[in-house]
C-alpha positions as a Markdown table, in Angstrom:
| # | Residue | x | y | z |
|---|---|---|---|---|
| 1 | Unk | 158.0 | -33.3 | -209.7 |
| 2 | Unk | 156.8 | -29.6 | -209.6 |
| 3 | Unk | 155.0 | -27.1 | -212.8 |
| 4 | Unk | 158.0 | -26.1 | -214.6 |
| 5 | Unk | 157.8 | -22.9 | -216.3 |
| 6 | Unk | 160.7 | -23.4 | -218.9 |
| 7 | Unk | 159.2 | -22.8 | -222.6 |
| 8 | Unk | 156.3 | -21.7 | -224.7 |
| 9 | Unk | 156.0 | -25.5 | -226.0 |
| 10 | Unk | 157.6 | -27.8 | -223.6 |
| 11 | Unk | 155.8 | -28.1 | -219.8 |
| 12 | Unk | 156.9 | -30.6 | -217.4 |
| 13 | Unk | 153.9 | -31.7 | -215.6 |
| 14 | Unk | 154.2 | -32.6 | -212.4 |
| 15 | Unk | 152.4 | -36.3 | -210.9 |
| 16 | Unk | 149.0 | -35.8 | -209.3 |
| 17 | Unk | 149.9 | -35.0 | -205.4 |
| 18 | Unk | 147.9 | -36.7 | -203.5 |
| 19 | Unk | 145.7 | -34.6 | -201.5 |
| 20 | Unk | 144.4 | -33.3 | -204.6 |
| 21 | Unk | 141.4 | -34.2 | -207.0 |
| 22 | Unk | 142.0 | -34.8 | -210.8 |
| 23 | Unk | 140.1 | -32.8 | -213.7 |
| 24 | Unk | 137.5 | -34.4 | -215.2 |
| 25 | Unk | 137.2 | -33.9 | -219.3 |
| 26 | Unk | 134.8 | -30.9 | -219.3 |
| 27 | Unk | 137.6 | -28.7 | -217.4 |
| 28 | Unk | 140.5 | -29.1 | -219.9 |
| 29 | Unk | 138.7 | -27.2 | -222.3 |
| 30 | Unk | 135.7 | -25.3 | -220.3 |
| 31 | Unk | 136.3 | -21.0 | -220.2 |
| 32 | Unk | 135.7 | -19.6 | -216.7 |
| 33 | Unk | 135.0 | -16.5 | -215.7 |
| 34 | Unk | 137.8 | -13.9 | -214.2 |
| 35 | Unk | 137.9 | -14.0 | -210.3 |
| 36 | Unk | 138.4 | -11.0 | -208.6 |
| 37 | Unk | 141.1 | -12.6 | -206.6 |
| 38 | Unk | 144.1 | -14.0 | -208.5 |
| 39 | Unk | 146.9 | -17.3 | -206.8 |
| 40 | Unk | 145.2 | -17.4 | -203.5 |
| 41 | Unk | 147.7 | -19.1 | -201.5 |
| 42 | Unk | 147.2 | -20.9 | -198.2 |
| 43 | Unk | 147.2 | -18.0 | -196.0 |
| 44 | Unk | 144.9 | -16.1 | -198.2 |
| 45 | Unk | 142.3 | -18.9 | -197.6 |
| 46 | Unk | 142.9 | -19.2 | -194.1 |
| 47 | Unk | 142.3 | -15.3 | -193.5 |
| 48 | Unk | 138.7 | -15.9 | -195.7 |
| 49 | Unk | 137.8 | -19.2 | -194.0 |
| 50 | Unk | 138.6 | -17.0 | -190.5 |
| 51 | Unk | 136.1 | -14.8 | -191.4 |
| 52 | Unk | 133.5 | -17.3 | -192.8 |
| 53 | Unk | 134.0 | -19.0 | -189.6 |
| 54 | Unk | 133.7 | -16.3 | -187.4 |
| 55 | Unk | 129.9 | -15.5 | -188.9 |
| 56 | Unk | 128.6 | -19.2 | -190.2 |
| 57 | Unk | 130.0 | -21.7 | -186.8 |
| 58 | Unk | 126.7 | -21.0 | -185.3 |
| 59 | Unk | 124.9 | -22.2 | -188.2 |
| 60 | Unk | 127.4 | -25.1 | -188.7 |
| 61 | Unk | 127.3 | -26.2 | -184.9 |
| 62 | Unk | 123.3 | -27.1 | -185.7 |
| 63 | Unk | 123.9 | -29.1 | -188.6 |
| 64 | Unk | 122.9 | -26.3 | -191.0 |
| 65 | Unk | 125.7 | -25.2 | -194.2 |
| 66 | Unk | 125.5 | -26.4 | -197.4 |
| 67 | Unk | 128.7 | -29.1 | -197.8 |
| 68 | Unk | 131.0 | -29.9 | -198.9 |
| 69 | Unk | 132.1 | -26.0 | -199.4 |
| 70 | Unk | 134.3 | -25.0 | -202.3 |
| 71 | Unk | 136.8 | -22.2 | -202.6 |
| 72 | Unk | 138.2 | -20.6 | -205.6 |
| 73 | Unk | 141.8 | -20.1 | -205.7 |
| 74 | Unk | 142.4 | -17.8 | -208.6 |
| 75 | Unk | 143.1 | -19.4 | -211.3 |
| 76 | Unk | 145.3 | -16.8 | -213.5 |
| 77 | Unk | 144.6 | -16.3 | -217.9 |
| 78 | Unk | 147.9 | -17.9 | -220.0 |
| 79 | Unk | 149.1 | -13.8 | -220.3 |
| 80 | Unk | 148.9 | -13.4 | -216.1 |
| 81 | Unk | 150.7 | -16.3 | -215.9 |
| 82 | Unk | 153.3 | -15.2 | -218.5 |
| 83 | Unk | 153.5 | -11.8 | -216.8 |
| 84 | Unk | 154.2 | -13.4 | -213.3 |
| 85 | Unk | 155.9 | -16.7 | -213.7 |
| 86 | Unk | 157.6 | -16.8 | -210.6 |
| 87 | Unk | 154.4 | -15.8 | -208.5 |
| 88 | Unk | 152.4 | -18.3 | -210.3 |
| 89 | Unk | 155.1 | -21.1 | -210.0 |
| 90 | Unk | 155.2 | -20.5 | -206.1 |
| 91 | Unk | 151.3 | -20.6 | -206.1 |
| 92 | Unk | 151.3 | -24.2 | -208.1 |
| 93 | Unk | 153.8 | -25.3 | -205.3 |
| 94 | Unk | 152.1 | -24.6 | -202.7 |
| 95 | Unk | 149.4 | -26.7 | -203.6 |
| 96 | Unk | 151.0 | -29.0 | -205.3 |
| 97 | Unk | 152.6 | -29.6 | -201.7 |
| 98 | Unk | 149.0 | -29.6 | -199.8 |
| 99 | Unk | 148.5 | -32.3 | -197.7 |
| 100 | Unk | 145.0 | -30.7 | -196.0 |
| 101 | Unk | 143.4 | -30.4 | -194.6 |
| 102 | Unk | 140.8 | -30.0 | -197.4 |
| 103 | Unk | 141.5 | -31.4 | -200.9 |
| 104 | Unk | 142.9 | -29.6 | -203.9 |
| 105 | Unk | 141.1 | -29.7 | -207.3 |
| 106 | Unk | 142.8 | -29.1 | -210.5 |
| 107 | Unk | 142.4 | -27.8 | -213.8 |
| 108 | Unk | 143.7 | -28.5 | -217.0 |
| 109 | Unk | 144.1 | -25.4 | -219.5 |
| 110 | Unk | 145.3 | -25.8 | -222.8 |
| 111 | Unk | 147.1 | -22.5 | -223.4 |
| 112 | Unk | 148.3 | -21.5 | -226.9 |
| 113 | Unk | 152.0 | -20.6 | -225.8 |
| 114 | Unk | 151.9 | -21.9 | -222.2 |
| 115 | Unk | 151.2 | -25.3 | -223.8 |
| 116 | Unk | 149.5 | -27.7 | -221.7 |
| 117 | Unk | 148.9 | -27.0 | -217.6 |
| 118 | Unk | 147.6 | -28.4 | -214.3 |
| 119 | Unk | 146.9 | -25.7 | -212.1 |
| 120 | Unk | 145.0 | -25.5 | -209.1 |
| 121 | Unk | 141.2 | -24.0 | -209.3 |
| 122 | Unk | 139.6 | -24.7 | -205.7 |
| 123 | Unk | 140.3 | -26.5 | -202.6 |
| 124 | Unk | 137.2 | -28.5 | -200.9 |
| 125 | Unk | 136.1 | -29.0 | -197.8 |
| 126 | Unk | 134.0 | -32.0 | -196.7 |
| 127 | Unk | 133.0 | -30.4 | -193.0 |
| 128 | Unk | 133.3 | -28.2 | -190.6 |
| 129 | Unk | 135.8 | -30.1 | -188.9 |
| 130 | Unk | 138.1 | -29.7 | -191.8 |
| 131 | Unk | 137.4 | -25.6 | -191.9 |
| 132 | Unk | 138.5 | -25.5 | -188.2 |
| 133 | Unk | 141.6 | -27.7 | -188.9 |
| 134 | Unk | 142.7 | -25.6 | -191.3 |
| 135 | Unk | 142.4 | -22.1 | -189.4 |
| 136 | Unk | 143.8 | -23.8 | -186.3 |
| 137 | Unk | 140.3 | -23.5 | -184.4 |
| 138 | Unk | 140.0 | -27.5 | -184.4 |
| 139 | Unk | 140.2 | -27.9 | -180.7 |
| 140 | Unk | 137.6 | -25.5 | -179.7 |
| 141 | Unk | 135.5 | -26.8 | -182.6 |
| 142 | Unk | 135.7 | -30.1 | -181.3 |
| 143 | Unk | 135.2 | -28.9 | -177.6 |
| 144 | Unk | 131.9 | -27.2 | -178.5 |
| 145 | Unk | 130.4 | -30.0 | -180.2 |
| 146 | Unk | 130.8 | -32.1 | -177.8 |
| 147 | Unk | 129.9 | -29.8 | -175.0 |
| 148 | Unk | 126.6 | -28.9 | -177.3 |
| 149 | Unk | 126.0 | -32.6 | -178.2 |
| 150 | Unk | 126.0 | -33.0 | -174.0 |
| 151 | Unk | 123.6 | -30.6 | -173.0 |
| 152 | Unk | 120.8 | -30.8 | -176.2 |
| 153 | Unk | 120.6 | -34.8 | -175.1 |
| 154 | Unk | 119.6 | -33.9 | -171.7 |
| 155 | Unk | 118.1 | -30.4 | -173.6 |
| 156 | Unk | 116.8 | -30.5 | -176.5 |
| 157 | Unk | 115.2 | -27.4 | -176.2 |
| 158 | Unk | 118.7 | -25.6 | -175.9 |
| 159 | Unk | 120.3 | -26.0 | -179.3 |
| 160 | Unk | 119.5 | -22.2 | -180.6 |
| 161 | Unk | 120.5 | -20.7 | -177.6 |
| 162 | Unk | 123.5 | -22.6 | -176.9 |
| 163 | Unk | 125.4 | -22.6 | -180.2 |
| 164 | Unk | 124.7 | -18.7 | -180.0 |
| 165 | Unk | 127.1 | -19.2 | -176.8 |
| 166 | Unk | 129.9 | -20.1 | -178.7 |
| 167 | Unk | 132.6 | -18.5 | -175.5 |
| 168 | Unk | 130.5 | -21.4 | -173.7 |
| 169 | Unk | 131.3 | -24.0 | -175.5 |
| 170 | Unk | 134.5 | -23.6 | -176.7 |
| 171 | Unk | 136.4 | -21.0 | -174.8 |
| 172 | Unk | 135.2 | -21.8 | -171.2 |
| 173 | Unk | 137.3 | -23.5 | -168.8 |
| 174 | Unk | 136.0 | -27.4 | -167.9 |
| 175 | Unk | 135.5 | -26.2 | -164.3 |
| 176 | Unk | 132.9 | -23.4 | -165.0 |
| 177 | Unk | 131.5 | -25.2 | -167.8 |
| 178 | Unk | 130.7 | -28.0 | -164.8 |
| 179 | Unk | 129.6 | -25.4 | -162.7 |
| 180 | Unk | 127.0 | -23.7 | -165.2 |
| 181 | Unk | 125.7 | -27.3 | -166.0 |
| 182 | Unk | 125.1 | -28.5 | -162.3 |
| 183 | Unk | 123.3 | -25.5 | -161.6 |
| 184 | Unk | 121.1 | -25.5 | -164.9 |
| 185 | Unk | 120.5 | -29.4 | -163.5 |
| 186 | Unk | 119.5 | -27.8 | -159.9 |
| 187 | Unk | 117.6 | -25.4 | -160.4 |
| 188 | Unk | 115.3 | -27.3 | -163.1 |
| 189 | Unk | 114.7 | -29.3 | -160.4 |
| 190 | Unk | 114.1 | -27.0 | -157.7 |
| 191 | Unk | 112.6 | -24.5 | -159.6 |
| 192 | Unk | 110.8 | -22.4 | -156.4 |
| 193 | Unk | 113.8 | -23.2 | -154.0 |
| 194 | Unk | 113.1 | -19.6 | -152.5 |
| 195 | Unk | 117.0 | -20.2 | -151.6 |
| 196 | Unk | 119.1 | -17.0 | -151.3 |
| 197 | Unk | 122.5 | -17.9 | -153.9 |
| 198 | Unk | 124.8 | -18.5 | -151.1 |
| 199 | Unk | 122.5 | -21.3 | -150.1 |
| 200 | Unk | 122.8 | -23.2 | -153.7 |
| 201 | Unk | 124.2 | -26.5 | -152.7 |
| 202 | Unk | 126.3 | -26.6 | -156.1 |
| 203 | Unk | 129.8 | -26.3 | -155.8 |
| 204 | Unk | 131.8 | -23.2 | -156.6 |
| 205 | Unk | 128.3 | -21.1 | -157.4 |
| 206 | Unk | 127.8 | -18.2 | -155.1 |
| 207 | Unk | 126.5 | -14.8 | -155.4 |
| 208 | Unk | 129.1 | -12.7 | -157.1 |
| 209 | Unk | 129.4 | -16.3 | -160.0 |
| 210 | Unk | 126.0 | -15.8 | -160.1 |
| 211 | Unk | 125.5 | -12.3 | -161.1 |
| 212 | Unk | 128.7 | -12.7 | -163.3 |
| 213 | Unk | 127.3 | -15.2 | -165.1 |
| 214 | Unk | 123.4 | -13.6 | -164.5 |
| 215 | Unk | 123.0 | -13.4 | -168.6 |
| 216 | Unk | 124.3 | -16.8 | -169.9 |
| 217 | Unk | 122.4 | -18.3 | -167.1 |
| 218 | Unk | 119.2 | -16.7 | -168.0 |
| 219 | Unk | 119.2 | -17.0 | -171.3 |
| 220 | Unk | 119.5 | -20.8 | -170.9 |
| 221 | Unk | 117.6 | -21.6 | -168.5 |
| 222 | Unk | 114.7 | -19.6 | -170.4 |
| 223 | Unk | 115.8 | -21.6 | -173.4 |
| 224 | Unk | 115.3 | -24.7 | -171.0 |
| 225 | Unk | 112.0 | -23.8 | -169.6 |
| 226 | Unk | 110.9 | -22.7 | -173.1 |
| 227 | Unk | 109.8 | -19.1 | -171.6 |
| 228 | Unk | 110.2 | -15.5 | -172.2 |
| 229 | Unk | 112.6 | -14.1 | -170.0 |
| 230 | Unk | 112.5 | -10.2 | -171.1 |
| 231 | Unk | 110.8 | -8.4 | -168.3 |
| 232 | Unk | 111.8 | -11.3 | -166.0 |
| 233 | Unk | 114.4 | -10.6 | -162.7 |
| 234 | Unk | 116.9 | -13.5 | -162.1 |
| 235 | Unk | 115.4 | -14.5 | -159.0 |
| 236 | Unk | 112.0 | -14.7 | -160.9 |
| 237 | Unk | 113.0 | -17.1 | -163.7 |
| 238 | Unk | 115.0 | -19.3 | -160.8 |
| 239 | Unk | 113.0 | -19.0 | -158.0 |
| 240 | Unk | 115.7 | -17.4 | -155.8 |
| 241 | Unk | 115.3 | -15.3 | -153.4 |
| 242 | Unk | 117.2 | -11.8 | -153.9 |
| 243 | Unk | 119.0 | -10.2 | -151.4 |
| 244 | Unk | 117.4 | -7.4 | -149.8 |
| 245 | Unk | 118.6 | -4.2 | -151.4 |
| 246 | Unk | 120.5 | -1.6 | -149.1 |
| 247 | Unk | 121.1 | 1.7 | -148.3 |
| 248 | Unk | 124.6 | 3.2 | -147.3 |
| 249 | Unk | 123.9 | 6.8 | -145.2 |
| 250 | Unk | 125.2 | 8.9 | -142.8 |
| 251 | Unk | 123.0 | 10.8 | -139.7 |
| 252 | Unk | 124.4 | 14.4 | -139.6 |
| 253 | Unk | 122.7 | 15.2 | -136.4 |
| 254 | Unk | 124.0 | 14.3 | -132.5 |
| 255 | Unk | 120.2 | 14.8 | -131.5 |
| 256 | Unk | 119.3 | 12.0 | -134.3 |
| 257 | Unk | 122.6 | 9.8 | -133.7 |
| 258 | Unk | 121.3 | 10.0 | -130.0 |
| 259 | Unk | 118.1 | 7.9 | -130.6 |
| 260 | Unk | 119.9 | 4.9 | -132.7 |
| 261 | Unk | 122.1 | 4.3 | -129.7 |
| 262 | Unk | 125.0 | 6.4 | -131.1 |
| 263 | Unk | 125.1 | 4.9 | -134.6 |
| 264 | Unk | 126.5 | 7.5 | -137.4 |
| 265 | Unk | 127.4 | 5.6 | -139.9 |
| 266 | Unk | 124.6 | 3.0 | -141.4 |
| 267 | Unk | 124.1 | 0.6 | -144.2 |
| 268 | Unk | 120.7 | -1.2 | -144.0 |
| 269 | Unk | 118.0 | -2.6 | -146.2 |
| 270 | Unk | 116.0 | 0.2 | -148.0 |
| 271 | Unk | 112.9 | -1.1 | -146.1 |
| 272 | Unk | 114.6 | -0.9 | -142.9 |
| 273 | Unk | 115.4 | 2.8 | -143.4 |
| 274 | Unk | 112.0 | 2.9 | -145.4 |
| 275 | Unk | 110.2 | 2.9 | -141.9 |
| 276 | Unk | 111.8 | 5.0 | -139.8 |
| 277 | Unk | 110.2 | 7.4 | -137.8 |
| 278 | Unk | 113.4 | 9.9 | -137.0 |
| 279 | Unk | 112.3 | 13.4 | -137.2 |
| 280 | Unk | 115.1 | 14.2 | -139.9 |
| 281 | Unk | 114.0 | 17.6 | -141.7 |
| 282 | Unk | 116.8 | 17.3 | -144.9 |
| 283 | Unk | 118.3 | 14.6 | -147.1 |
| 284 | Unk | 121.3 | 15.2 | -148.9 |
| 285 | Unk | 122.1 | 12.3 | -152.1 |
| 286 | Unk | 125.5 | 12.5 | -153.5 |
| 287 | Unk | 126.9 | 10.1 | -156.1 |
| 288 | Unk | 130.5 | 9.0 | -154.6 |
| 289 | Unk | 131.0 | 7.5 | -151.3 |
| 290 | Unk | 134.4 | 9.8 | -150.3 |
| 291 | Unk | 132.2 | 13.2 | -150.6 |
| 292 | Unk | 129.5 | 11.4 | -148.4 |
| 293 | Unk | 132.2 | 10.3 | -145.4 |
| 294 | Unk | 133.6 | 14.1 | -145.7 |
| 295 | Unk | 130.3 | 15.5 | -144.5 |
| 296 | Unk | 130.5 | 17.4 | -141.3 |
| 297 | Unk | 127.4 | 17.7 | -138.6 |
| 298 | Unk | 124.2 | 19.4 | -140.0 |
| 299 | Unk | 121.4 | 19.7 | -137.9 |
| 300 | Unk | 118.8 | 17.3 | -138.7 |
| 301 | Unk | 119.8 | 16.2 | -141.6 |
| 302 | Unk | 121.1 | 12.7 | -143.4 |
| 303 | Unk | 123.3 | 12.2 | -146.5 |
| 304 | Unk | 123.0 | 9.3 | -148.6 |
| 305 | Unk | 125.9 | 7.7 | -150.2 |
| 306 | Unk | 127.6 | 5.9 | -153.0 |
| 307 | Unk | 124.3 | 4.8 | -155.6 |
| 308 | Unk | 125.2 | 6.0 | -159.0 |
| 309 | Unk | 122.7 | 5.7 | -161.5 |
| 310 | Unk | 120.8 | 3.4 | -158.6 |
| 311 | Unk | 118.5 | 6.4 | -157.3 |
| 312 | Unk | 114.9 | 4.6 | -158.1 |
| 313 | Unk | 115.4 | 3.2 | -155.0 |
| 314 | Unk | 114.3 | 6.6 | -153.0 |
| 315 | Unk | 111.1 | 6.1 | -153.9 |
| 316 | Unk | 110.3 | 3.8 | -152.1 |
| 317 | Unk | 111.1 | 5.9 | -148.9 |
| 318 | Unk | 108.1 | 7.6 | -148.0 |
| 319 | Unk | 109.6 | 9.9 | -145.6 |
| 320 | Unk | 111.9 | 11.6 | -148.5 |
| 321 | Unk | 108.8 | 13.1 | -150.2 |
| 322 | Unk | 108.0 | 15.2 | -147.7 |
| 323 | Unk | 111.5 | 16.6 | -147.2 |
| 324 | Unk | 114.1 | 19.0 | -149.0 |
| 325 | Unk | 116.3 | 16.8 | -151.1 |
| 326 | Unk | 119.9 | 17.6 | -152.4 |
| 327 | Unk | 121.3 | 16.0 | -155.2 |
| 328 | Unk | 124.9 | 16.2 | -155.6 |
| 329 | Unk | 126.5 | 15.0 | -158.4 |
| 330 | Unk | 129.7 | 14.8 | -160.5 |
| 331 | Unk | 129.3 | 17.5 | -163.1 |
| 332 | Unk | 129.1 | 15.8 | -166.2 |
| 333 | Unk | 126.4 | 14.3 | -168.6 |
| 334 | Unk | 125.7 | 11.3 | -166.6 |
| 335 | Unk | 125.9 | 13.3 | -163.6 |
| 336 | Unk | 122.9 | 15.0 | -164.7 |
| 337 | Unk | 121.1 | 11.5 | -166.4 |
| 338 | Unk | 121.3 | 10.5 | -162.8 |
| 339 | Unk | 119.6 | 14.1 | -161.5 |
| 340 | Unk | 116.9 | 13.9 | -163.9 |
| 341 | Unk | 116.1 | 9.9 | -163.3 |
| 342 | Unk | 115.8 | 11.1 | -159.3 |
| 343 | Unk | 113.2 | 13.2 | -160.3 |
| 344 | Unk | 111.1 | 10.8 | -161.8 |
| 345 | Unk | 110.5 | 9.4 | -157.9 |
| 346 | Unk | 111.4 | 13.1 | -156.1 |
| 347 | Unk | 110.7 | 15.8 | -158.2 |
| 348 | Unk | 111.0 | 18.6 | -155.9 |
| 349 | Unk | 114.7 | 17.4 | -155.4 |
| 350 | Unk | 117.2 | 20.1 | -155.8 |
| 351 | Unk | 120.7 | 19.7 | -157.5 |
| 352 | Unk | 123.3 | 21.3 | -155.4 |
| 353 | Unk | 126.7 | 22.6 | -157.2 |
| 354 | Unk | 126.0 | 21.9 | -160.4 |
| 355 | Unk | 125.9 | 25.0 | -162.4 |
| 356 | Unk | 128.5 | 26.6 | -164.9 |
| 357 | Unk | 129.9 | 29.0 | -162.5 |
| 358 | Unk | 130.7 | 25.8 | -160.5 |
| 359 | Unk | 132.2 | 24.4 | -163.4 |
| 360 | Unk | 134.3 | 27.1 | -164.7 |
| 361 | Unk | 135.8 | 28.2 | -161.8 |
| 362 | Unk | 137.3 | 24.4 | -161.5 |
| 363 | Unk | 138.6 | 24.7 | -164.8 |
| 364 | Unk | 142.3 | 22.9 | -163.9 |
| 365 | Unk | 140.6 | 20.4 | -161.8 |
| 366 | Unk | 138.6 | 19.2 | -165.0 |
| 367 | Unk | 138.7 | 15.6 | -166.1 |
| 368 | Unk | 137.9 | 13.7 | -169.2 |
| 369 | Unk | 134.6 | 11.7 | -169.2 |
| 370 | Unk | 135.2 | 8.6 | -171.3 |
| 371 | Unk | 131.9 | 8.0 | -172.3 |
| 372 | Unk | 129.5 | 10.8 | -172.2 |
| 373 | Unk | 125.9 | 9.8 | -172.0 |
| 374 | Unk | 123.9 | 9.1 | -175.3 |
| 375 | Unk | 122.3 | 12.2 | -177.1 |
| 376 | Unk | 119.2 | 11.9 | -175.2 |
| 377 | Unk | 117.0 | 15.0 | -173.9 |
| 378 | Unk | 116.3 | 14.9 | -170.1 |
| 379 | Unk | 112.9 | 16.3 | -169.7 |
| 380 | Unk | 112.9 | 16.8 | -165.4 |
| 381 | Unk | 116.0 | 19.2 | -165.7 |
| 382 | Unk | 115.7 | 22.8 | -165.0 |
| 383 | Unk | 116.6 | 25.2 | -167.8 |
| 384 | Unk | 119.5 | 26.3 | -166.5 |
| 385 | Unk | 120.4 | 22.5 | -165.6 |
| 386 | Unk | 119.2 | 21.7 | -169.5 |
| 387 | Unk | 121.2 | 24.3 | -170.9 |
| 388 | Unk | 124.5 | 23.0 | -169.1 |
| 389 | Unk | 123.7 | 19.3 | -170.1 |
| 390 | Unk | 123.4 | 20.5 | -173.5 |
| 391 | Unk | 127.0 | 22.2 | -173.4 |
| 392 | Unk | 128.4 | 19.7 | -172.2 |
| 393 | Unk | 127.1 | 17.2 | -174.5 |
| 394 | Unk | 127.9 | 19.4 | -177.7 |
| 395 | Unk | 131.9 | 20.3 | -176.5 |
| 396 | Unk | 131.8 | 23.8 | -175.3 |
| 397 | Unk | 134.3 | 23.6 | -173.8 |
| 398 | Unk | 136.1 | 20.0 | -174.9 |
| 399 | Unk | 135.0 | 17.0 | -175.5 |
| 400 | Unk | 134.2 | 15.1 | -172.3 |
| 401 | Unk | 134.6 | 17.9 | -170.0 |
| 402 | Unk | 134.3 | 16.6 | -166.2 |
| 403 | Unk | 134.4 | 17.5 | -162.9 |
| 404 | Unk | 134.0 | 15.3 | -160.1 |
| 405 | Unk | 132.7 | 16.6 | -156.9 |
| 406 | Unk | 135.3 | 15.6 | -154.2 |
| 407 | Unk | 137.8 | 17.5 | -156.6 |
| 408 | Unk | 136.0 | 20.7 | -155.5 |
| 409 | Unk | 137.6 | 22.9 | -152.9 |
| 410 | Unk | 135.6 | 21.9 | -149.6 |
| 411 | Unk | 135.9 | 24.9 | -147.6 |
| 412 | Unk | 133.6 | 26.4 | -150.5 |
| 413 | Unk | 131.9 | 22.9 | -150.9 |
| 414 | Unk | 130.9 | 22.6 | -147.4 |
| 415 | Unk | 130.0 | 26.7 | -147.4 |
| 416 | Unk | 127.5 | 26.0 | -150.6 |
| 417 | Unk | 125.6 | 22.7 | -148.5 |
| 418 | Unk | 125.4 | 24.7 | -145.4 |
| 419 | Unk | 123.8 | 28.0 | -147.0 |
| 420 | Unk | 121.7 | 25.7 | -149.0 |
| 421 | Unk | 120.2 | 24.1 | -145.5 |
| 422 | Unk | 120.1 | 27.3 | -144.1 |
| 423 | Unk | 118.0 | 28.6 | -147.2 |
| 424 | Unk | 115.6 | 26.1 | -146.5 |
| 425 | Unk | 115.5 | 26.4 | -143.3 |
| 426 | Unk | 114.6 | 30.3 | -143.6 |
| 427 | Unk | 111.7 | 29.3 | -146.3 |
| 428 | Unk | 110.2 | 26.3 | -143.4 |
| 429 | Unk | 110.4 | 29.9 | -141.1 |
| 430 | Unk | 108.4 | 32.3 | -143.0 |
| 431 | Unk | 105.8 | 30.0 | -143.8 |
């Protein structure tokens, strides 16, 4: 039989459910303070448990969480009661009807018109287990412990790092779960296998699983190892061997094309290209691959393509600091970030169509830049260069104002790459 809110004096109490806990005799009589927070019903508690859960499973996954754990549900005075009775009768039987998980504790208040009430003050839970029951998180709960209990018996070391991995354990399909084990298993066997990833003879792990997974991987297998993995490449802390890094380019010149058997077109490892002896006499670097492929002939002269923010790599060709450099890039704030980090390894490269009267003529060919880079200060840009970074970083002219560089008319493109050879070209002649 449910509360009854029918008199003043007369109060039908209903029988203990029986998911519930009774009062002892302190809390008939005992005052409480007011909670902020008045007939929490189920739903209230499962948004607050949600969020406790959210920030405390990492904890409670280790052991750690002080249980059982007790929540208030707003227990109302005897005049907010009287001012909502139907609000609190529908709170008292929604409890009253609780089954868990979690058990319900009630109170007993003594109220001088209300008469005498059992009302429900805070709902307990024993465990974890019982929080992720009731938020509907109990299958991944379950899923992680037992996927954590796995790996910290053959791991012990593990435990931090994997219950901060909480997508691993609970939200990761079996199959890659298996996967990420076996290799964790291989490699601590093999840990100077000098193998390149392809080679890994574990199933389903290749090179593009690997670098997808190049974090979670690390940080375990440091946690493993028990070492410091800042600082530290991938094939470092497992002993692969990295794939050599390459170059995608194009040789402008016939003459040049001539003596490598015709080739035009060439992707090859950075140290391949690193020791050639071709008498190129320019380099042009531009940031998207389409603007590369559109280049015409140029007489002794190669373009680089394609490298994004990737341009550390031309330092290590020796041949490109003694030439004139190009840099072409989209004109935009990360356009220039990537200028100014090629200067750090050729600083006598020269940026080529990126300059404001560039920019506004394009003015209807302008795109939106999603995310501009950070508010940084780019110390290797000139102070014209500096000045348009800055504009474009404070909204001149819009926020995210962009213009990428295969949207500009080529016919004046291709006129601005050629005078710019030809300039230095007349410079090489007067000295």
């Amino acid at each position: 039989m449910r509360v009854s809110w029918i008199s003043p004096i007369a109060v039908i109490l209903p029988p203990w459910p029986s998911n519930t806990t009774k009062p002892t005799s302190g809390s008939i009589c005992r005052s409480r303070s007011v909670t902020k927070s008045l007939r929490l019903e189920p739903n209230a508690i499962r948004e607050r448990l949600h969020t406790r859960f959210e920030s405390q499973r990492n904890a409670w996954l280790k052991g750690e969480g002080n249980w059982p754990l007790s929540l208030p549900l707003g227990v109302p005075s005897e005049n907010e009661a009287r001012e909502q009775m139907g609000l609190t009768t529908r709170w008292v039987d929604a409890w009253h009807d609780w089954t868990g998980p979690g058990k319900v504790q009630w109170v007993e208040r003594h109220w001088a018109r209300l008469g005498r009430q059992m009302l429900p003050e805070a709902i307990r839970f024993a465990s974890p287990d019982e929080v992720a029951a009731f938020i509907g998180r109990d299958a991944q709960w379950r899923q992680a412990t037992m996927r954590l209990a796995r790996v910290c018996e053959r791991w012990p070391s593990l435990l931090d790092t994997a219950t901060k991995s909480w997508d691993v354990l609970a939200e990761w399909p079996d199959e890659a779960f298996e996967r990420l084990v076996a290799l964790l298993a291989w490699l601590e066997a093999n840990p100077a296998s000098n193998l390149l990833p392809r080679q890994l003879p574990v199933p389903g792990v290749h090179s593009k699983w690997l670098e997808g997974h190049r974090r979670i991987v690390m940080r375990w297998l440091g946690a493993i190892r028990q070492c410091e993995t800042r600082g530290v490449s991938l094939e470092q802390l497992t002993g692969l061997r990295a794939p050599p890094e390459r170059l995608r380019l194009r040789v402008l010149d016939p003459a040049l094309r001539q003596k490598l058997s015709g080739l035009a077109d060439i992707e090859a490892p950075v140290d391949d290209i690193a020791a050639w002896t071709l008498p190129v006499r320019a380099a042009f670097i531009v940031e998207n691959l389409q603007t590369g492929l559109a280049f015409g002939d140029l007489p002794g002269a190669v373009v680089f393509m394609r490298q994004g923010y990737a341009v550390d790599v031309f330092g290590r060709i020796p041949w490109l600091a003694t030439l004139p450099v190009f840099y072409w890039g989209d004109l935009d704030t990360h356009g220039f970030a990537i200028l100014d980090r090629l200067r750090a390894c050729l600083p006598h490269a020269r940026s080529l169509l990126m300059d404001e009267t560039t920019l506004l003529q394009h003015r209807m060919l302008w795109t939106h830049e999603d995310k501009p880079a950070g508010d940084r200060k780019l110390a290797r840009l000139s102070a014209a260069e500096a000045d348009l970074f800055t504009a474009l970083q404070a909204g001149r002219w819009g926020h995210g104002v962009r213009l990428e560089q295969e949207r500009i008319d080529w016919t004046s493109a291709w006129r601005a790459i050629t005078e710019a050879l030809q300039d230095k070209a007349g410079v090489e002649d007067n000295r």
